[in-house]
N, C-alpha and C positions, 0 to 999 in steps of 0.2 A: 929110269923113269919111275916116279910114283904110282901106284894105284890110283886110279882117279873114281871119285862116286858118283853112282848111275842118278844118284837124287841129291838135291842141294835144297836147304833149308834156310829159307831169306824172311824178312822179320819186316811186314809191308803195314803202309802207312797213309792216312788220305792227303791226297794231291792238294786239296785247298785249308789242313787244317794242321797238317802232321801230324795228328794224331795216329797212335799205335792202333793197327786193326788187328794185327793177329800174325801168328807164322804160315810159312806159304811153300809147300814144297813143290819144287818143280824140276825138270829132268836137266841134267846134267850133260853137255854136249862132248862125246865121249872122241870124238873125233879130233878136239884143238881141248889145249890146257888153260884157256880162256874162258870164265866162267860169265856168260851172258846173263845179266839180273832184267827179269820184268819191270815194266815201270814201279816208281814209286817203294820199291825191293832195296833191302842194304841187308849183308851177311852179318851185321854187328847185331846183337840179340839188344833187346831197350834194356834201361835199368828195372830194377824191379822195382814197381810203386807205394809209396804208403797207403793209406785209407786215405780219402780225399786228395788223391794226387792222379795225373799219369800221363801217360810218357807221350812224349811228340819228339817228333826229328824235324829238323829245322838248322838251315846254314850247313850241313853235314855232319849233324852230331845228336844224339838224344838230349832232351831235356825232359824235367818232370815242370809238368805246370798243376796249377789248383785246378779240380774240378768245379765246371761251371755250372752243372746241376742238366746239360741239354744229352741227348743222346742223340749218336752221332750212328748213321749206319754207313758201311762201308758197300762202294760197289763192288756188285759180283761179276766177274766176266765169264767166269767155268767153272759150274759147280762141282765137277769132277774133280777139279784140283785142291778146293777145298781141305787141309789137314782137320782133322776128328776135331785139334783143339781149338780150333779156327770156331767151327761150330758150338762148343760148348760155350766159350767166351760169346756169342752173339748171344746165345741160349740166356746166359748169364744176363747180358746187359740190355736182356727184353727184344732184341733187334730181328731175331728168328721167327721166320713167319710161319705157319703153313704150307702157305705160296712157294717159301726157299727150301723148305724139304721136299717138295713134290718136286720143283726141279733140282735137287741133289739124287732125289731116287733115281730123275728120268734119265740123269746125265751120268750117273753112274752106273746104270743099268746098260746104259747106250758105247762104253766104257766095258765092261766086262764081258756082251756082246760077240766086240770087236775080238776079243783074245781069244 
């Protein structure tokens, strides 16, 4: 039997738009070789986009569509699970509030805590 990874890295996407939100890592269920994805989660990383492009998943597959010029934020559930680049990419496209650092402090602080 394989080594299996404590973390799996899924490439998630919004539910009414497909557009690409970012990567998402989350724990790996070390118990079965069945890798359980959060909603909205596919293991296929998107293509990488031109300027004025970017990616959406749709029918089970990436697409790159024209930017429409709207910004799109994506829901957060657990700012703890947040990846670094998750963050920067929001940081990037304006979407990063104040509001979402204070609870990534609080949820990460509440996260470190517990260990």
């Amino acid at each position: 039997m394989s080594e299996q990874q404590t973390a799996v890295v899924g490439y998630q996407y919004a539910p009414d738009t497909g557009r690409y939100i970012g990567p998402y890592e989350f724990p790996n269920n070390l118990d079965k070789e069945d890798i359980h994805l959060p909603p909205n989660t596919v293991l296929d990383a998107p293509p990488e986009a031109p300027a004025g492009k970017h990616p959406c998943y749709t029918d089970g597959a990436w697409t790159l569509r024209i930017e429409s010029g709207a910004t799109m934020r994506p829901v957060i559930d657990n700012y703890a699970l947040l990846t670094e680049a998750t963050v920067e990419l929001m940081k990037a496209h304006g979407t990063w509030t104040a509001e979402d650092q204070a609870a990534r402090e609080a949820a990460t602080a509440g996260a470190s805590d517990a260990n």
